[in-house]
N, C-alpha and C positions, 0 to 999 in steps of 0.2 A: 386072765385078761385084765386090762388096767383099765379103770374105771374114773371117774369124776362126782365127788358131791354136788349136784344143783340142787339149787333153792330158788324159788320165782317166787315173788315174794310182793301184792301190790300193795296201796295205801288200805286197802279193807281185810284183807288175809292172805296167805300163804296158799297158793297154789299148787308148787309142787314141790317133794322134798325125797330126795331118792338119787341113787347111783345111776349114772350114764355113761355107756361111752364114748357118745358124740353129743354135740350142741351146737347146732347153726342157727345164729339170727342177724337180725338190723343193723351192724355199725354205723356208726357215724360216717364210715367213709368206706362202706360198701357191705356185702355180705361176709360175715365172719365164721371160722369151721373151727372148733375148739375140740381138740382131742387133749387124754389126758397128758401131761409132762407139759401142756403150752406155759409161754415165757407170762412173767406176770402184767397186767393191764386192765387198766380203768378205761373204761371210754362211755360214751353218752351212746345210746341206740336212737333209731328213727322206729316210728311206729311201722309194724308188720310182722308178720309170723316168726316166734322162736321154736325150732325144731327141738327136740331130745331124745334122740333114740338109746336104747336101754341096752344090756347086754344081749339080750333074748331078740334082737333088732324091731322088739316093740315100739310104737313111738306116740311122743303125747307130744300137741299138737297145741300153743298158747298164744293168741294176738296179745300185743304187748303195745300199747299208746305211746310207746317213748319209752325210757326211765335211763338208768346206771346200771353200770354191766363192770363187775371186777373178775377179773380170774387170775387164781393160783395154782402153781403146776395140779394141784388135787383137788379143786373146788373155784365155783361159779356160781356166782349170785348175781340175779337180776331183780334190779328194781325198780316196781314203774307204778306211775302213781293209777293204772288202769290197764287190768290185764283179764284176759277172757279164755276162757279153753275153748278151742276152736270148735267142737262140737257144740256150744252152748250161743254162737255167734249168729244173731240174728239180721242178715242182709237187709229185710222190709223195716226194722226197725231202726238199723241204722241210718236207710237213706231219707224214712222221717224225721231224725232227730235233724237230719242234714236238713232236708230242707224248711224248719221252724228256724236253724241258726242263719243259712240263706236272707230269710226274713227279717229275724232281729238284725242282719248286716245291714241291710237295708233301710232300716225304720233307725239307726245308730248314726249319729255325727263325732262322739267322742273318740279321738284317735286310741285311746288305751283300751276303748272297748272292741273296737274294730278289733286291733291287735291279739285280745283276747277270743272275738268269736271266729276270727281266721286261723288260728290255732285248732279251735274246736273241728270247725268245717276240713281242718288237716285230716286229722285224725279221728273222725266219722267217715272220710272216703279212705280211709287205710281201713280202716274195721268194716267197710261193707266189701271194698275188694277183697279183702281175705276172706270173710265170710262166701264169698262166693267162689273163689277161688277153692274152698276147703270144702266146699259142696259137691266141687264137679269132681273135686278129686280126692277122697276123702284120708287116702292113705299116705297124703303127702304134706 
């Protein structure tokens, strides 16, 4: 069976590094399904769950903030500046972190900060819906 090198890879360490022979996540412009021999491309990803399922139809399960996504016919790397393995993804802590950025929006006049904690507030409601999403359903 033909297989795929991934690498997930955030700004603090390496998540996961191992043979797959599927990988579904985020595109930019909708959900992507990479099996091995895909044509080669870069794209930018949206924050939300990157699947990997394994030979053995294992799978590890990665919210992913955003980052870059290349794949070659034999290898897929993604990288994101904030990535979490979905068992490790905390719902109650995410919608705190939300609602402290809610606040600094609020108590903010500067237009680049706004821009900055709307960003944040994106992708704290991507990282609690997955998290709960990956609760109800843990095998998916």
């Amino acid at each position: 069976m033909a297989t795929l090198q991934v690498d997930v890879v955030s700004a603090e360490k390496s998540l996961f590094a191992g043979e797959a022979k599927f990988v579904v996540l985020p595109g930019e412009s909708g959900e992507l399904g990479i099996l091995p021999g895909h044509t080669p491309l870069i794209s930018r990803i949206r924050p939300g769950m990157l699947k990997i399922v394994m030979a053995d139809n294992s799978e590890e399960v990665i919210f992913v903030a955003g980052g870059i996504l290349e794949v070659q016919p034999s290898k897929v790397t993604v990288l994101s500046d904030t990535a979490i393995r979905a068992a490790d993804l905390d719902e109650a802590k995410a919608l705190e972190a939300r609602e402290r950025a809610e606040e600094a929006l609020r108590n903010t006049k500067d237009q680049a900060d706004m821009a900055v904690v709307e960003a944040e507030l994106a992708m704290l409601a991507a990282q609690a819906a997955a998290a709960r999403r990956f609760k109800q359903n843990p095998g998916h």
